[in-house]
C-alpha positions, 0 to 999 in steps of 0.5 A, a space after each residue: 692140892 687135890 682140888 687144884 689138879 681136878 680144876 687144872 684138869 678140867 681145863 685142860 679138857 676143856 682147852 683140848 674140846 675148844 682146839 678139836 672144834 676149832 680145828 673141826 670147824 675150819 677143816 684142819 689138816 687130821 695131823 694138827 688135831 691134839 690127839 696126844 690128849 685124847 689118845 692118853 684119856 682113852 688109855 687111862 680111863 678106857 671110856 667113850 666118854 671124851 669121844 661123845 664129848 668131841 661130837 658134841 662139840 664137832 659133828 653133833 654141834 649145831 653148828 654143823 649142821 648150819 654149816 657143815 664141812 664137806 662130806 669128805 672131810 667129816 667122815 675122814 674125822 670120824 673114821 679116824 676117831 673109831 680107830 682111835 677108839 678102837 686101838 685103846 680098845 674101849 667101849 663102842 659108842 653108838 653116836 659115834 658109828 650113828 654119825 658116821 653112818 649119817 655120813 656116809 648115806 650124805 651126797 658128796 659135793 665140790 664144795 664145804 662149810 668152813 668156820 673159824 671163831 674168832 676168839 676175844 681180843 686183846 685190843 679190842 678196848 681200841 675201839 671202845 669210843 668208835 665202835 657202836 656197843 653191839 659190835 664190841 658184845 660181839 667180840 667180847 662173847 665167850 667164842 668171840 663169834 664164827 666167820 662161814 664161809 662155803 668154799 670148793 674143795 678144789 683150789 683151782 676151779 671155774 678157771 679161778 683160784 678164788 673160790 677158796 681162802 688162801 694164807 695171805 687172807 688169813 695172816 691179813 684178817 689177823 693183822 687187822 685184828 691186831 690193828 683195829 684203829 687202822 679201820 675203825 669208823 673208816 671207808 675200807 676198799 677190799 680189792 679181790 675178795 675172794 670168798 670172803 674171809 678177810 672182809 668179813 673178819 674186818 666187818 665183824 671185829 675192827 668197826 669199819 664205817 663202810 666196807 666195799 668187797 670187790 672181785 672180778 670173776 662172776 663165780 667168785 662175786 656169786 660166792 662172795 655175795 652169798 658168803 656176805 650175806 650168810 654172815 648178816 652183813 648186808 642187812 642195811 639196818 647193822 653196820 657197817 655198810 657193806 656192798 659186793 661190787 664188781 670191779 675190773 682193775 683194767 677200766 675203774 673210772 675216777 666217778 666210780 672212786 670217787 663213788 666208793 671213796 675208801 680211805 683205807 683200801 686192802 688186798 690179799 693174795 692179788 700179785 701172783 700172776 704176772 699178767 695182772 700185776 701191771 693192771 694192779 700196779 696202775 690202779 693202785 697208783 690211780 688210788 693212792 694218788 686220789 684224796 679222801 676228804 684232805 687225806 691221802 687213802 692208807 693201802 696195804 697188800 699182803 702176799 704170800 710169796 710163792 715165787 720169790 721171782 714174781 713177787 719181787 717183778 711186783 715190787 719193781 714195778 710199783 718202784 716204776 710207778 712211783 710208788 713206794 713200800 715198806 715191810 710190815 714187820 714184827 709178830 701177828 697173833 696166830 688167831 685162826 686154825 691154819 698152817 704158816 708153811 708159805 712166806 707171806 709179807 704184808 706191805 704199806 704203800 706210799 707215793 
């Protein structure tokens, strides 16, 4: 019996260090961390010790200092890791207020690291016969592997929006990792990009044959590129094969379509302005009109319904268009490290 509750106890501790790093790594609101069981170990054991092992796992872990969080938000962290320490009164720990030190003598910048690993999936057999064994090893690693993305600390900079993730990407990239067979061995088209994230995580988990990212805005395709490239996927030698493209909605021609030729093409977060949503609708209904081989392209949009109004002015007009939609309903895996506040829905269009 004893040794049962040592193992529990082992895993539980190791449980509380992989969700401290993953919150760490993807800059989590400080309130969501599990405070509750480190709060309890300090009480009960009165030593650092838990504490050095969160540092190693977070702000001593090499991968930080790859990929650091922000300046800001790092010493946040570790300010609020010495209060806890403190109000248990436990012993001083030297790495502890060594980082903190590190930190503060740091230049702040507008922009920071965000990671988020990628645990195994359940699904990921799906893919046994499609995807080379490279990427399956890949999925399948203790961590399942890492996405970083540089992003501003601000949501709205360089008059755009898209140089930070948003939650509609986050609840995408999630589906797809539910459905990988919906890109496995596929040419996938991601309208507006952003930084990154959703390709990256299509490219690293769901074994797409070719994966176009596109945007629109110069800073964001610059950020984009380096994104792409700092996760290794514009190393022609791996699949898949992968670009970054400048693509303005307003004037695609039917060459350059025909160039790209996805057969599965997706968006995050792209209906929230009214005053693109018009240019969007009639690009979706030039692709979804244009066969790939015999077969018609798969679109998905996901939203995150900010304004019921605007979305739904969304919706009409795609009915106006011709085009159709239905709700993608039933439970997403809640994979990565971010709130679920918004309504997002994700939507499967036809003609």
């Amino acid at each position: 019996m004893k040794s049962n509750r040592k193992d529990s106890s082992k895993e539980n501790r190791a449980d509380f260090l992989d969700e401290f790093q993953s919150c760490f790594f993807s800059t989590s609101r400080l309130a969501s961390f599990p405070w509750t069981f480190l709060e309890n170990d300090l009480e009960s054991s009165k030593s650092s010790q838990l504490i050095l092992d969160v540092l190693k796992q977070t702000c001593l872990h090499a991968l930080c200092k790859k990929f650091p969080p922000s300046v800001r938000y790092r010493k946040l962290f570790l300010v609020e890791l010495i209060r806890r320490v403190e109000a248990a009164d436990c012993e001083p720990l030297d790495e502890l207020y060594d980082s903190l030190a590190e930190v503060v003598s740091a230049q702040e910048a507008a922009e920071g690291y965000r990671t988020f690993l990628l645990v195994p999936h359940t699904h990921t057999h799906i893919l046994g016969d499609i995807i080379e064994s490279a990427h399956v090893e890949f999925v399948l690693q203790p961590c399942g592997g890492t996405v970083s993305l540089l992003e501003n600390l601000a949501l709205i900079s360089e008059g755009t929006t898209g140089l930070v993730t948003w939650e509609a990407a986050h609840y995408l990239a999630e589906w797809a990792l539910d459905h990988p067979q919906t890109f496995a061995g596929r040419k996938v088209l991601e309208l507006g990009s952003g930084v990154g994230f959703t390709g990256v995580t299509v490219c690293r988990s769901c074994g797409p044959s070719k994966y176009v990212f596109s945007d629109g805005h110069s800073s964001v395709l610059q950020r984009l590129e380096d994104n792409v490239r700092l996760n290794g996927l514009l190393q022609e030698e791996t699949p898949p094969e992968v670009s970054v493209e400048k693509l303005d909605w307003s004037d695609v021609t039917e060459e350059r379509l025909d160039a790209i030729g996805a057969d599965v093409v997706i968006a995050a977060d792209v209906a929230y302005d009214p005053d693109v949503v018009a240019v969007l609708v009639q690009l979706l209904s030039r692709i979804l009109r244009r066969k790939c081989g015999r077969v018609l392209p798969e679109v998905f949009i996901c939203s995150t319904v900010r304004n019921r109004q605007t979305y739904d002015g969304f919706t009409k007009q795609l009915g106006d268009a011709g085009i159709s939609h239905r709700v993608i309903s039933g439970a997403v895996s809640h994979v990565f490290q971010y709130k679920r506040v918004s309504e997002v829905e994700l939507i499967k269009l036809y003609v």
